[in-house]
C-alpha positions in Angstrom: 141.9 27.5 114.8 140.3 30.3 116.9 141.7 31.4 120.3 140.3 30.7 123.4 139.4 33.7 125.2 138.1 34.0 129.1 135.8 37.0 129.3 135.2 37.7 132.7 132.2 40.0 133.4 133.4 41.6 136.7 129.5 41.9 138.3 127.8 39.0 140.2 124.6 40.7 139.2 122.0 38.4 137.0 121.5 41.5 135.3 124.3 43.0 135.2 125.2 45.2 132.1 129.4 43.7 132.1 127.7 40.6 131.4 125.1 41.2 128.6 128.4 43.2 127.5 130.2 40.1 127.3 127.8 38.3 125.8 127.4 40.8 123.2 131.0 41.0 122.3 130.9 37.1 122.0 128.4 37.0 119.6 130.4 39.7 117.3 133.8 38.1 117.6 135.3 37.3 114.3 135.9 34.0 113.4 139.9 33.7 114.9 138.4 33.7 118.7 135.7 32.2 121.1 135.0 33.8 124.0 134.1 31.9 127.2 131.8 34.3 129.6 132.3 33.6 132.8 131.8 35.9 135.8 133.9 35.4 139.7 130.8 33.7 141.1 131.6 30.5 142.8 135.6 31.9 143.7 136.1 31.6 147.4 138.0 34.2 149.2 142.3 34.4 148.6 143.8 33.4 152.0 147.7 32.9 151.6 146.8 29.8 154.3 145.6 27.9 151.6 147.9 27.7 149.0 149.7 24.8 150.4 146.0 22.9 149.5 143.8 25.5 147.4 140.6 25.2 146.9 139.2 22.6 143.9 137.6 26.0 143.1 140.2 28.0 142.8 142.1 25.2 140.6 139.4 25.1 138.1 139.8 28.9 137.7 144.0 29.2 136.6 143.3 25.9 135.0 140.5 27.6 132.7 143.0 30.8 132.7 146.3 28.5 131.8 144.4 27.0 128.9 143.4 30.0 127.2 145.1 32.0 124.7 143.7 35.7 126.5 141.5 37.3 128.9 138.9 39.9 128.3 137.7 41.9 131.4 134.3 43.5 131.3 133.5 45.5 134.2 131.5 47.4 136.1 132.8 50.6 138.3 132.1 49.9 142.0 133.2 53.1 144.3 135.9 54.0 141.5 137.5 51.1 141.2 136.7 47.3 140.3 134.5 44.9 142.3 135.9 43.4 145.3 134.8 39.6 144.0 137.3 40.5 140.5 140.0 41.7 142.6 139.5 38.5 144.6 139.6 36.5 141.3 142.6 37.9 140.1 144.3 37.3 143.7 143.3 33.9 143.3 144.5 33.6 140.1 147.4 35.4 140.5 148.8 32.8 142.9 151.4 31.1 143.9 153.8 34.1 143.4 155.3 33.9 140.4 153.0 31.5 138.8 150.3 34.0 137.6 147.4 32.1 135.8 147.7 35.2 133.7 151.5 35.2 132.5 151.8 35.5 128.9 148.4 36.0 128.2 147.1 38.6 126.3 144.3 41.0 127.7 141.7 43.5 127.0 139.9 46.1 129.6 136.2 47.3 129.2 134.6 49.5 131.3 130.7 50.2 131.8 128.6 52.7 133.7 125.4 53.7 133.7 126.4 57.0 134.1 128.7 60.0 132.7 132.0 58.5 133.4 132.3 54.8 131.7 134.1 53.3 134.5 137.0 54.6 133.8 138.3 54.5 136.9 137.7 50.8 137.6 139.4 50.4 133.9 142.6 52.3 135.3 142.2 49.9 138.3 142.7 46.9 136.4 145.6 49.0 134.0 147.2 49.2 137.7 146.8 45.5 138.9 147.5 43.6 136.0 151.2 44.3 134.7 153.8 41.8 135.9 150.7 39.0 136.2 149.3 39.3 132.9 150.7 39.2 129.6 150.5 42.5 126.8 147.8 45.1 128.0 145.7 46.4 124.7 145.9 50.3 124.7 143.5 51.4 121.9 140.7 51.3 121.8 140.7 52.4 125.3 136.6 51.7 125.6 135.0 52.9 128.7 131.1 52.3 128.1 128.9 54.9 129.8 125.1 55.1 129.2 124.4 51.6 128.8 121.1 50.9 130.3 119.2 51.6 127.2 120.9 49.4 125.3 119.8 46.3 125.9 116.4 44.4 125.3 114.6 42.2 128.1 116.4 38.9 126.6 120.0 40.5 127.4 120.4 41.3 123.2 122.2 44.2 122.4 119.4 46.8 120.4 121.6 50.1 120.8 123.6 50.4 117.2 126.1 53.0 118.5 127.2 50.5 121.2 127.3 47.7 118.7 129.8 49.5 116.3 131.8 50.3 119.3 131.9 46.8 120.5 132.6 45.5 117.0 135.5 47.4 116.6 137.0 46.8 120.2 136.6 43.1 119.4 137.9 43.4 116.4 141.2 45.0 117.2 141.3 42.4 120.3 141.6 39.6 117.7 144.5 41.6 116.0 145.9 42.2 119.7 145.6 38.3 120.3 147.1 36.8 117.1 150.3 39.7 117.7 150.7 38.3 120.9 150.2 34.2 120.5 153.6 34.3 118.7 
């Protein structure tokens, strides 16, 4: 049986190098997960006013969260920290106090940038956000991605082999991370 895994590529860009990461990653995981890459398009804004009648949108979101066995952020570093539309998600998701569509499950952090840094800072962001409404954080491979706009081909396929080994091992030790966690 292989565990469900929501991969959520932080960037509503069509382009956008969190998702052809994702993408990526779930064509190399190993046989023990499927991932499901999704991105926050589509979540309407958290308003504590609707939680006594949320959104069909934002039900379909923690009940895609609920029914997974992890969740796999990939994102992109937007004024060093995360995009306002995954903070959003994870408000949304996050909700009603003390029913996080997160609890228990097990989750992975990838940063990307185009430049020097990786994203490091919107990795730490999420490091910061998520404990008490997630379940176990993975700590190594801490994997913050920078120089990645060469690594791609036109079709969104990953052509950079140094990235590849990278991603293969982080998705690798993410299974491991998974299957420790699911009991």
């Amino acid at each position: 049986m292989a565990y469900n895994i929501v991969t959520i590529a932080g960037s509503l860009r069509k382009e956008s190098f969190s998702l052809k990461i994702a993408n990526a990653l779930a064509k190399l995981a190993p046989a023990s997960l499927t991932l499901e890459v999704i991105t926050p398009a589509g979540i309407s804004f958290f308003n504590q006013d609707l939680e006594g009648a949320p959104p069909a949108d934002w039900l379909a979101f923690r009940e895609k969260l609920q029914k997974s066995n992890g969740v796999l952020f990939v994102t992109p570093e937007y004024n060093r920290a995360i995009p306002g539309v995954l903070k959003n998600a994870i408000d949304v998701a996050s909700r009603p106090y003390g029913k996080s569509s997160f609890n228990g499950k097990p989750v992975g952090i990838i940063s990307n940038s185009p430049g020097p840094q990786g994203g490091v800072s919107a990795a730490k962001t999420l490091q910061n956000i998520l404990p008490g409404i997630a379940g176990a954080i993975m700590q190594q491979p801490e994997t913050y991605l920078n120089a990645v706009g060469d690594a791609f081909d036109p079709a969104g396929n990953l052509v950079k082999d140094s990235l590849k080994t990278v991603l293969q091992q982080y998705i690798d030790a993410f299974a491991a991370h998974v299957a420790k966690h699911q009991g």
